[in-house]
N, C-alpha and C positions, 0 to 999 in steps of 0.2 A: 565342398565349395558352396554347394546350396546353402548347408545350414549358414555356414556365416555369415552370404548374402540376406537368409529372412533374419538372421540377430543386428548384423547391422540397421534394418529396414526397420525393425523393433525397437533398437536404442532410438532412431531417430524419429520415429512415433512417439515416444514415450521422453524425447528433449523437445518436441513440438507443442505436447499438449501440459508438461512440466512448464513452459516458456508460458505458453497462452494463461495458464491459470494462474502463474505469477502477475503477466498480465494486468489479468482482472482483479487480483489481491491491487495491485498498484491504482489503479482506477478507482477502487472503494475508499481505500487510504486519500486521494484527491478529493474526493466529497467529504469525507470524514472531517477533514480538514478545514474543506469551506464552510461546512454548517459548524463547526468548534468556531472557526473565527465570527461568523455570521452571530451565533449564540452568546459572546463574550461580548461584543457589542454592544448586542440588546442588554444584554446584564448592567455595562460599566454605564451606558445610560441609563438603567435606570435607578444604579447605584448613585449616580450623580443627583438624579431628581429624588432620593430619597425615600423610592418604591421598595426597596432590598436591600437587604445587608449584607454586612461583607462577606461571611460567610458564601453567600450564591456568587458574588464575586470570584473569591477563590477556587470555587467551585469548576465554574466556566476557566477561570483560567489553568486548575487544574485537567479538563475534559481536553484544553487546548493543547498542553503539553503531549497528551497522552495520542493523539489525533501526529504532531507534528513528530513523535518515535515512532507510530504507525509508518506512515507515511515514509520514515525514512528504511526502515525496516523491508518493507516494500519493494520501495525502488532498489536497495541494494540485490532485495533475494531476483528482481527481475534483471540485474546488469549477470546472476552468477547462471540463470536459467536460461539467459537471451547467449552468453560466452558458452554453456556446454550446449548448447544446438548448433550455435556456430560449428565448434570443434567437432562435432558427429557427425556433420553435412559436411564439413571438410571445407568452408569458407572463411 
């Protein structure tokens, strides 16, 4: 009975800090995100004035793409890290 008590105690250690560090994957993927759109901005302006070619265009809007799969990436692996902690605590 003890042991299964500390293996429980241990899954649920280990779907706390599994949870927490998806987490913070989720949080980086949000920044990721805002300086990809913040950066495509400055780019498409100064594409427009003539500064850059299209090329740094595509660029930015590829970095953007790439930021908004993050990001989604992210929040899915924290809905499946946040559902098995639930399930281990039994909530």
């Amino acid at each position: 009975m003890k042991d299964r008590t500390e293996l429980l105690l241990l899954q649920m250690e280990k779907a706390r800090r599994d949870m927490s560090d998806a987490y913070a994957q989720y949080s980086l993927g949000v920044e990721s995100k805002e300086q990809a759109e913040e950066n495509l901005k400055l780019n498409n302006d100064s594409f427009k004035n003539g500064l850059t070619n299209v090329s740094d265009l595509l660029e930015a809007q590829a970095l953007l793409q790439q930021a908004q799969n993050g990001l989604t990436d992210a929040r899915a692996q924290y809905a499946v890290k946040k559902t098995t902690y639930l399930q281990v605590t039994g909530r």
